[in-house]
C-alpha positions as CSV (number, residue, x, y, z in Angstrom):
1,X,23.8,12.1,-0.2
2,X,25.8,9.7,1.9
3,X,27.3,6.4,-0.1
4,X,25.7,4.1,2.0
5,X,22.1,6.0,1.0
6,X,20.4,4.4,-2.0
7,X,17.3,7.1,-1.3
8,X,16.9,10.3,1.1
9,X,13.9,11.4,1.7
10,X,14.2,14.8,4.3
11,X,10.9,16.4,5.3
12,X,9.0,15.7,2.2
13,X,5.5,16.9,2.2
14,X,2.3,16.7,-0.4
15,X,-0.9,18.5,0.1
16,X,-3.8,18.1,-2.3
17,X,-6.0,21.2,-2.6
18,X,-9.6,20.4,-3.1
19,X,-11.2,21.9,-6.0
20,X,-13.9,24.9,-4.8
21,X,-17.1,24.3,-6.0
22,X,-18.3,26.1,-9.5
23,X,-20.5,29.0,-9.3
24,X,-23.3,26.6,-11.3
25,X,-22.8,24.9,-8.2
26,X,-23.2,26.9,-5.5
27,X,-26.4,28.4,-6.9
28,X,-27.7,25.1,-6.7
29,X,-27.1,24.3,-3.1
30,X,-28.2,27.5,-2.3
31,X,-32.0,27.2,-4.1
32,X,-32.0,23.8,-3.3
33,X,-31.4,24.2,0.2
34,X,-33.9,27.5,0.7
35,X,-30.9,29.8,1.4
36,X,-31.3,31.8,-1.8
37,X,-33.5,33.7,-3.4
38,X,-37.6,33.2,-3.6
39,X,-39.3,34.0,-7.2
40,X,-41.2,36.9,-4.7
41,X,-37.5,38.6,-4.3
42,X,-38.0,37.5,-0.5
43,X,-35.2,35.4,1.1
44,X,-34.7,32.4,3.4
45,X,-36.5,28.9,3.0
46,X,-39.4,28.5,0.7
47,X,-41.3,25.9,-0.6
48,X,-37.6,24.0,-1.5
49,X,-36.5,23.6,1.8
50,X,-33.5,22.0,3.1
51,X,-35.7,18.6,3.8
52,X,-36.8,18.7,0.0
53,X,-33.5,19.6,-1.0
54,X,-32.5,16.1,-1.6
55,X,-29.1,13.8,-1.8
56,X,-27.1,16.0,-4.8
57,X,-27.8,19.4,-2.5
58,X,-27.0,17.5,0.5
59,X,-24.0,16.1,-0.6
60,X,-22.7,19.9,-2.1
61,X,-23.5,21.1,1.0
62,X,-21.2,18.8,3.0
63,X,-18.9,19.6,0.2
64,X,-18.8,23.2,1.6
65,X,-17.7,22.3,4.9
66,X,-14.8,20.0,3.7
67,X,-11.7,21.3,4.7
68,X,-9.9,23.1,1.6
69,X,-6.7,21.1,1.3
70,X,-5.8,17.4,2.1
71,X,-2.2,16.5,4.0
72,X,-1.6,13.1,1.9
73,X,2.3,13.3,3.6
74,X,3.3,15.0,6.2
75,X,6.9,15.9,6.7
76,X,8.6,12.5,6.6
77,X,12.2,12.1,6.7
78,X,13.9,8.9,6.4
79,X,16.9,7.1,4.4
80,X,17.2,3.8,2.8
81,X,20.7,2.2,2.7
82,X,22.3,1.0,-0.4
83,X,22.0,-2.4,-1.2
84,X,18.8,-3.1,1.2
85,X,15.3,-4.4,0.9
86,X,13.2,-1.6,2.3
87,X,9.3,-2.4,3.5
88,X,6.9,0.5,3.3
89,X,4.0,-0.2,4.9
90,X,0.4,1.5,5.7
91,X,-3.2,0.9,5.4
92,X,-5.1,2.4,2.8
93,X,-5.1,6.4,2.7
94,X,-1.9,6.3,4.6
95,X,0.4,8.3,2.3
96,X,2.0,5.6,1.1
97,X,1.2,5.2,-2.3
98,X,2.0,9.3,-2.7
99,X,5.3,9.2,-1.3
100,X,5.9,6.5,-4.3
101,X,4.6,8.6,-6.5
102,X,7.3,11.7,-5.4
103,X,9.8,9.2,-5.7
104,X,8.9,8.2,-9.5
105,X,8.6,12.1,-10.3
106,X,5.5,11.2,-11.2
107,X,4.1,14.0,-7.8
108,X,6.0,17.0,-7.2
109,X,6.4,17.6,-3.4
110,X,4.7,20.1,-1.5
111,X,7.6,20.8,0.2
112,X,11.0,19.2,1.5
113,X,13.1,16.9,-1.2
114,X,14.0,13.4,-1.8
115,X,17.2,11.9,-3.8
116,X,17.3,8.7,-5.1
117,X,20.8,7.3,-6.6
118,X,21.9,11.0,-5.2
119,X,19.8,12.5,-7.9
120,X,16.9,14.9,-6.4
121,X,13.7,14.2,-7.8
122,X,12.2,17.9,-8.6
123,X,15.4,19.5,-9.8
124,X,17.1,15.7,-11.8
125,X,13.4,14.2,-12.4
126,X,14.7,12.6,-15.7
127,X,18.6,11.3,-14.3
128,X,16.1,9.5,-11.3
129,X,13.8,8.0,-13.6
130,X,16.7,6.6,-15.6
131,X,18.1,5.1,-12.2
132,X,14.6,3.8,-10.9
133,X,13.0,0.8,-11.9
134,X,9.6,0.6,-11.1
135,X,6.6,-2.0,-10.9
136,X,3.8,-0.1,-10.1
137,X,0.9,-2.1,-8.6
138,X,-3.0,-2.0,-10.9
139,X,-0.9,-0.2,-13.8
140,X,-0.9,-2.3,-16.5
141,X,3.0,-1.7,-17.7
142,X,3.0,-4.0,-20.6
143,X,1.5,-4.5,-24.1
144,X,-0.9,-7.6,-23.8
145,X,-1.0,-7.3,-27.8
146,X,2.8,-7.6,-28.0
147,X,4.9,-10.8,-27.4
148,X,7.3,-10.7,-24.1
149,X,10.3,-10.3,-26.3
150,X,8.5,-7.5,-28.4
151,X,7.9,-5.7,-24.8
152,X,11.2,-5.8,-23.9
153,X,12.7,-4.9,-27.4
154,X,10.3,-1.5,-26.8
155,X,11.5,-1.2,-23.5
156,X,14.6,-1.1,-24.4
157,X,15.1,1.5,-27.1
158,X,12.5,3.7,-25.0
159,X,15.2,3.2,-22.1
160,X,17.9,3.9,-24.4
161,X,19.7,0.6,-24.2
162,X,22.6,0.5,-26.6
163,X,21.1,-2.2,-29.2
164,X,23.9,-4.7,-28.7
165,X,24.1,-4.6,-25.1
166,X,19.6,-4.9,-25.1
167,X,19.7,-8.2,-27.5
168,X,22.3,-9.4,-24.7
169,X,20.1,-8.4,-21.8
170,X,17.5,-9.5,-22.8
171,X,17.9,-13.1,-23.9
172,X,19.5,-13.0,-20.2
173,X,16.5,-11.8,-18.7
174,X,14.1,-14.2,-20.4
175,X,16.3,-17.6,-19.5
176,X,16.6,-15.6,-15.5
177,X,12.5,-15.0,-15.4
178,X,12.0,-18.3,-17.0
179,X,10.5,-17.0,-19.6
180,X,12.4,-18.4,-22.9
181,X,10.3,-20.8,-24.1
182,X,6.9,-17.7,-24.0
183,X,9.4,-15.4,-25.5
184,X,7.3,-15.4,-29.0
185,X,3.5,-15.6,-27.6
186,X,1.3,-12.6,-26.7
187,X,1.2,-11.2,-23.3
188,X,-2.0,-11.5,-23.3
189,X,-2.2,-15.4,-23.2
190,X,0.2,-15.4,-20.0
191,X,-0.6,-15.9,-17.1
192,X,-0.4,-13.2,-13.7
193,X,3.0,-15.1,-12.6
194,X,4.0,-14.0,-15.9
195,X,3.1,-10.8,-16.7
196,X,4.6,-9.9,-13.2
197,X,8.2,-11.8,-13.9
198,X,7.7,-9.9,-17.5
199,X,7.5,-6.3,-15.5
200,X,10.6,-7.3,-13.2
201,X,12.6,-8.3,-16.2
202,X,11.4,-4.9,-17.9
203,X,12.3,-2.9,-14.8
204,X,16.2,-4.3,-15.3
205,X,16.4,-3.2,-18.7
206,X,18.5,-0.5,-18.3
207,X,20.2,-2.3,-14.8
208,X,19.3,0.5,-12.2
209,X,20.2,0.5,-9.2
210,X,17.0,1.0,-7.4
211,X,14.0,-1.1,-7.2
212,X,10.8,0.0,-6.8
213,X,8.3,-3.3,-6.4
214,X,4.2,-2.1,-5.3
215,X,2.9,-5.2,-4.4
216,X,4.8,-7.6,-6.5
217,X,3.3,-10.7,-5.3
218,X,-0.1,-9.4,-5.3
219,X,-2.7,-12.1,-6.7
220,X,-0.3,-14.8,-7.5
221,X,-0.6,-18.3,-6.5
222,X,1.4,-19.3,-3.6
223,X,4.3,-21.4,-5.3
224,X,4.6,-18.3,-8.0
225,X,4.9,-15.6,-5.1
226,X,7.5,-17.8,-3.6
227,X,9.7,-17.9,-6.5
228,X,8.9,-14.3,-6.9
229,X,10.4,-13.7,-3.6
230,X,13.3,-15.1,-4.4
231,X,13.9,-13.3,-7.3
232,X,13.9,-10.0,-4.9
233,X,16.2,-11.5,-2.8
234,X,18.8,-12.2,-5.8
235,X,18.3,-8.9,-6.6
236,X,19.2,-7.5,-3.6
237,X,22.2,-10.0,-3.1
238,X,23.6,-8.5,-6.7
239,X,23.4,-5.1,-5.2
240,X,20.2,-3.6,-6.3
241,X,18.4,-1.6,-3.6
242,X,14.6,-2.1,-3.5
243,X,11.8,-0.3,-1.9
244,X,9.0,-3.2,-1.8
245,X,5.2,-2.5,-0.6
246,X,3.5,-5.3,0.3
247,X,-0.2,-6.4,1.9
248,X,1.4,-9.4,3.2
249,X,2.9,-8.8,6.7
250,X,4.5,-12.4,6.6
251,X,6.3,-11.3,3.1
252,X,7.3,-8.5,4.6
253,X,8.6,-10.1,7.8
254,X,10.5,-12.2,5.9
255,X,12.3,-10.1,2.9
256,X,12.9,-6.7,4.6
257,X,15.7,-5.5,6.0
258,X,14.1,-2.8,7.5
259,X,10.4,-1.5,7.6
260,X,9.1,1.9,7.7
261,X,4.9,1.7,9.2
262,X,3.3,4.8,7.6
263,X,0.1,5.9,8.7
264,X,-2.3,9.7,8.4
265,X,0.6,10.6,6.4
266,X,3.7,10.3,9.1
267,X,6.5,7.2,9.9
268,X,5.4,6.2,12.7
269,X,8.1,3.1,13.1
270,X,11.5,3.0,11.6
271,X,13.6,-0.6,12.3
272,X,14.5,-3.9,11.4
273,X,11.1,-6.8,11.7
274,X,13.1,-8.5,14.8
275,X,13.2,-5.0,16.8
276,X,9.6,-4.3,15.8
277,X,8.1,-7.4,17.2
278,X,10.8,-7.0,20.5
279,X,8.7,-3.6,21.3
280,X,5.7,-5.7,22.1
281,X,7.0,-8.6,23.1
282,X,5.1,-8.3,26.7
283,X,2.2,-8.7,24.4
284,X,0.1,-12.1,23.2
285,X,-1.9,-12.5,20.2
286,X,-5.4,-14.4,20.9
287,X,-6.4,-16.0,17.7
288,X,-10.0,-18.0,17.7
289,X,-11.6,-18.9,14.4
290,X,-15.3,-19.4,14.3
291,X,-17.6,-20.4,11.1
292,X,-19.4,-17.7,10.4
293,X,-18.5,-13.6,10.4
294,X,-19.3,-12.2,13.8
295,X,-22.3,-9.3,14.2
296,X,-21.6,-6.8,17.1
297,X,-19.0,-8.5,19.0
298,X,-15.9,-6.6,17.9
299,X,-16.6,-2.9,19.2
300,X,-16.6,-5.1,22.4
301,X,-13.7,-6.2,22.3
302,X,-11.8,-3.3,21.3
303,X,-13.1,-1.7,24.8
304,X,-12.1,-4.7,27.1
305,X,-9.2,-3.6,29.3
306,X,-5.7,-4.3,28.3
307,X,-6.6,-5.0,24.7
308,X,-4.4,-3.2,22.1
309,X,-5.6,-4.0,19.0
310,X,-8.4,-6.6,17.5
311,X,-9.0,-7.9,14.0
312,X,-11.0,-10.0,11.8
313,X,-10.4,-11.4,8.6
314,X,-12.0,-14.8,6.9
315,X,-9.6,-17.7,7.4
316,X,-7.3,-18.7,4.3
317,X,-7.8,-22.4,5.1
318,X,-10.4,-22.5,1.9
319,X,-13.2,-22.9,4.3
320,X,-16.2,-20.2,5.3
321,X,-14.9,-19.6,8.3
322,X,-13.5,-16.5,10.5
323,X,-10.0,-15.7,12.7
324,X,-10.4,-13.3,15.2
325,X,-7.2,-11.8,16.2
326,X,-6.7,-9.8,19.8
327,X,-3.5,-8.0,20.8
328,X,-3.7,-7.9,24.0
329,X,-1.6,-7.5,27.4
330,X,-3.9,-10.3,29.4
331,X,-4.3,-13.2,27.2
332,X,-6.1,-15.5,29.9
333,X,-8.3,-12.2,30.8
334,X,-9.6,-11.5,27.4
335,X,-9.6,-15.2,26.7
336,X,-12.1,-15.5,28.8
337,X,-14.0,-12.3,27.9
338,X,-13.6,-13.4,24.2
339,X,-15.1,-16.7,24.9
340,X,-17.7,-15.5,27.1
341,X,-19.0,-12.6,23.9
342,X,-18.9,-15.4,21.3
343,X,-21.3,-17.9,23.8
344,X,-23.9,-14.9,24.4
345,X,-24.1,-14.4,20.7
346,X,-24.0,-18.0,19.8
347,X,-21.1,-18.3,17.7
348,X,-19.2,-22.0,17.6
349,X,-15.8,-22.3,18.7
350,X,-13.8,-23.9,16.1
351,X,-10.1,-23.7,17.1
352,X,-8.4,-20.9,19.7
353,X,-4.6,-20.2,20.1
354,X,-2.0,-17.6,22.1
355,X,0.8,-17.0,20.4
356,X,3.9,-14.5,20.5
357,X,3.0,-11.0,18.6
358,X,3.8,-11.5,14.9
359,X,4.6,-8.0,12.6
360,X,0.8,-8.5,11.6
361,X,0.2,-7.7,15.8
362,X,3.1,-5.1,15.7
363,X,1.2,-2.8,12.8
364,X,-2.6,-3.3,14.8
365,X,-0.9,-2.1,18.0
366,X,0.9,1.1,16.0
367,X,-2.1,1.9,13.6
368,X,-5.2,0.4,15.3
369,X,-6.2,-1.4,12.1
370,X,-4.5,-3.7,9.6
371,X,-2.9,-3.5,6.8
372,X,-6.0,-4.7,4.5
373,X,-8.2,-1.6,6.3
């Protein structure tokens, strides 16, 4: 592993194998379905046809034709420098979540390796766990029935934190995540903010060098996920390397060093935010927002010419209204085409803008979908 290289990940691969059906099973479809046996010792479809057969057979017979094994990662290769915030993103089912869990030890590869700190995570799963901190997105990593300074007292013998050195680190955690004057009450009367600070602070324990943060901001208020955003950039400015997920493109525009866009399981961009948006920088984003969600109008769009990408999400201005976003290489072209599908189906016009691509337009043109999909 190089010095500059926090992690290395070289052709790592996971495959799932999907379990065969049981033989209990199989008999089923098969009698269900009329391909088995009739009570007469006869064969083919009897009184249980196939159109009897029902959802359960139907569904164990599309089971059958399922392919046997699923490629979750494919071969990915890439290294993440020391000292760097690192953005991994992919829509849902992209591979991203896997390749975090190879990186935790928590998945053994299919094939190919990673190292993180220069420890390789099959054959050194317990020296990367000690230099990993992790914040795993929907786990809960705390004890809601414990107080925050009770967590992080657990914490830290489980982490093996010389006792000293942990009362030490600690009280410096708690004044750092502001967290001091909850020290004594349960985590289960704090709030989101909290918990999340809490898991950071926990993460930095043992003082690792490596970050891992899944969606740290995720369901925060807006002045909590800004402070939390600076707390990852102190982190990084003291040296700590961290890999951060994120479903907010405009959090990841603005704390990554460099992103990675993963999707069906390969990297299919490597580079800094700046160079990702200067790929597509011939392109406009269309933006109109109407007040209701629109029926039928965006299969349309995506087959207008010169359109790259389309998207539609409900506004975050608080009101019941709809943004309709269109990557595209014509913006007064499939203005007008836009304008022209909305009128026919009645929708009402409530504000339109072009704009240059954002890293939000840079992912739709790569992946064909957002990051929410």
């Amino acid at each position: 592993m190089g010095l500059a290289n926090a992690i290395e990940i070289d052709d790592l691969k996971r495959t799932f194998t999907r379990r065969a059906p049981n033989a209990l099973a199989r008999l089923f479809t098969r009698r269900r379905t009329g391909t088995g046996t009739n009570a007469d010792g006869g064969s083919g479809a009897g009184a249980d046809s196939s159109a009897e057969a029902g959802p359960n057979a139907a569904g164990l017979a599309n089971n059958a034709k399922r392919p046997n094994s699923l490629v979750a990662v494919d071969s990915i290769s890439f290294d993440i420098r020391a000292g760097e915030i690192f953005g991994l993103l992919g829509p849902n089912g992209a591979g991203k979540t896997t390749t975090i869990k190879m990186l935790c030890t928590l998945l053994e590869p299919t094939s190919g390796t990673a190292r993180v700190a220069g420890f390789d995570i099959v054959r050194e799963p317990a020296r990367v766990r000690a230099s990993l901190g992790t914040v795993l997105s929907g786990e809960r990593s705390l004890y809601w029935k414990l107080t925050g300074r009770e967590n992080l007292d657990y914490f830290a013998a489980l982490y093996d934190v010389e006792p000293s050195t942990a009362h030490r680190r600690i009280d410096d955690l708690l004044t750092r995540f502001e967290l001091t004057d909850k020290a004594s009450e349960l985590v289960e009367r704090y709030s989101t903010g909290m918990r999340q600070r809490l898991s950071i602070a926990r993460a930095l324990l043992a003082n690792p060098p490596v970050l891992l943060l899944d969606e740290p901001t995720a369901g925060l208020d807006p002045q909590s996920a800004r402070n939390l955003r600076d707390v990852v950039r102190k982190l990084r400015d003291e040296g700590h390397t961290v890999l951060l997920t994120t479903h907010y493109m405009a959090e990841a525009d603005e704390l990554s060093d460099r992103i990675a866009i993963i999707d069906h399981g390969r990297v299919i961009a490597l580079d800094t935010p700046t160079a990702l948006k200067e790929h597509i920088q011939q392109l406009h984003s269309v933006e109109v927002e109407i007040d209701r969600a629109p029926d039928g109008i965006l299969d349309e769009l995506h087959s207008l010419p010169l359109v790259r990408g389309v998207e539609c999400v409900q506004s975050s201005n608080g009101h019941e209204t709809w943004t309709i976003r269109v990557l595209t290489e014509n913006s007064r072209q499939t203005l007008d085409a836009l304008l022209d599908l909305l009128r026919a189906e009645g929708e009402r016009v409530l504000n339109l803008r072009v704009a240059e691509p954002t890293l939000e337009d840079v992912f739709i043109a790569l992946t064909g979908k957002s990051l929410r999909d």
